[in-house]
C-alpha positions in Angstrom: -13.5 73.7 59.6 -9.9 73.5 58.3 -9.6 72.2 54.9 -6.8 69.5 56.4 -9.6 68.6 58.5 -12.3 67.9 55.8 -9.6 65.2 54.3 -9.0 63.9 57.1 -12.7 63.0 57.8 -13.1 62.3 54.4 -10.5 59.2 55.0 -12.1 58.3 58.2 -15.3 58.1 56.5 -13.7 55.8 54.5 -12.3 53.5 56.7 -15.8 53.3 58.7 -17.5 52.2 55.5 -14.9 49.8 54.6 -14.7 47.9 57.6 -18.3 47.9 58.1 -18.2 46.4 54.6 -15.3 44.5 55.8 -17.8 42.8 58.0 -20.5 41.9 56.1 -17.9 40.5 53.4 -15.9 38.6 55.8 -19.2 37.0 57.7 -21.0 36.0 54.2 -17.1 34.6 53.5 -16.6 32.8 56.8 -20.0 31.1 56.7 -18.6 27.9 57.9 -17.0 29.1 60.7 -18.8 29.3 64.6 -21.4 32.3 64.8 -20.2 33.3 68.1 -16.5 34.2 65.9 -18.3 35.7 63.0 -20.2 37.9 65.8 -17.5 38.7 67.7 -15.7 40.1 64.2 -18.8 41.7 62.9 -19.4 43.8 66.6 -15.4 44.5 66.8 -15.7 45.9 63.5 -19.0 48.0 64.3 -17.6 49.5 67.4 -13.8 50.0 65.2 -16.0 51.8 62.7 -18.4 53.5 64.9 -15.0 55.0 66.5 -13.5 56.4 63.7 -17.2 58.0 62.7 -17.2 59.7 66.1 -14.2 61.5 65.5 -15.0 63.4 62.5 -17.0 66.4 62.4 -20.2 64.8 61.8 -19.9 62.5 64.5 -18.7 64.8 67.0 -21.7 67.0 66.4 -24.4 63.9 66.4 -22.6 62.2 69.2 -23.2 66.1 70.9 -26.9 66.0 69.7 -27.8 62.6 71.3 -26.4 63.8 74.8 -28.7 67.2 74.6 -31.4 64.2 72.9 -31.0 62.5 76.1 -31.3 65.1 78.4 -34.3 66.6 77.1 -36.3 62.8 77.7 -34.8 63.0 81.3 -37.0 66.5 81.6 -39.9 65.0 80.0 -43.3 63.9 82.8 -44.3 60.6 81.9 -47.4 59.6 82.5 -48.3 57.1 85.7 -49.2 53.5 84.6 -53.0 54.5 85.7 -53.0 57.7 83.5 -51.6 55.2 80.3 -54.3 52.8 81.3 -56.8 55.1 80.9 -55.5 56.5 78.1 -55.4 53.7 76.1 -59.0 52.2 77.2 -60.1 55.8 75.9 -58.7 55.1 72.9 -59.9 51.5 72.7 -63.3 52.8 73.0 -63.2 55.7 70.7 -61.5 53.6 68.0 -64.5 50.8 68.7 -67.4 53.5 68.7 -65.6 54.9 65.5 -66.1 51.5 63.7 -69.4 50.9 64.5 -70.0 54.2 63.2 -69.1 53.8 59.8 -70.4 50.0 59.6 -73.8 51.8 59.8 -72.4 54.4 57.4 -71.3 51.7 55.2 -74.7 49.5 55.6 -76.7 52.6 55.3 -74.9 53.9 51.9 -75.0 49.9 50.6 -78.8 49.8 51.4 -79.1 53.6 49.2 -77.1 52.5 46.2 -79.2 49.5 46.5 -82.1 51.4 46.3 -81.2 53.7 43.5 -79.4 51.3 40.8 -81.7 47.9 42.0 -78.2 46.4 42.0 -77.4 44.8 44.8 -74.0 45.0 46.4 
């Protein structure tokens, strides 16, 4: 990248940050006025600064990433709403075995120590 281009990101950076800070100034300012205003400002200035992020280098190449992001979940085989059922009852029932497991664990080591000190717990 050209070095003309770095300070020109550089000041786009800038601007981003200070309108988002902008926003968050001006709504904690204009707390009297109507929420739907203060929300309309605070998304006009998200979307201004969100703009001017997407421009520089940075943004360019996340804005890039999150297409190639996007594509990849379109290739991905989701599983049917039977499969995630079944899936998740497995996991119910593993998670439930898995407690009783070490509530005996638990009752068994309380009973030992128990045993051993003649404290009971």
């Amino acid at each position: 990248m050209e070095q003309s281009n770095k300070g020109l990101d550089l000041v786009k950076w800038i601007v981003a940050i200070a309108l988002l800070a902008g926003a968050v100034i001006a709504n904690n300012m204009f707390d009297q006025e109507s929420v739907l205003i203060r929300a309309v400002g605070v998304v006009g200035a998200v979307v201004i600064a969100g703009f001017f992020a997407a421009t520089t280098f940075k943004g360019k190449t996340f804005l890039n990433f999150a297409k190639e992001s996007r594509t990849e979940v379109r290739k991905v085989v989701w599983p049917t709403r039977q499969e995630a059922t079944q899936t998740t009852f497995i996991i119910f029932l593993a998670t439930a075995l898995i407690a009783v497991l070490l509530y005996f664990i638990d009752m068994g080591l309380r009973a030992l120590v128990t045993f051993l000190t003649g404290v009971g717990i």
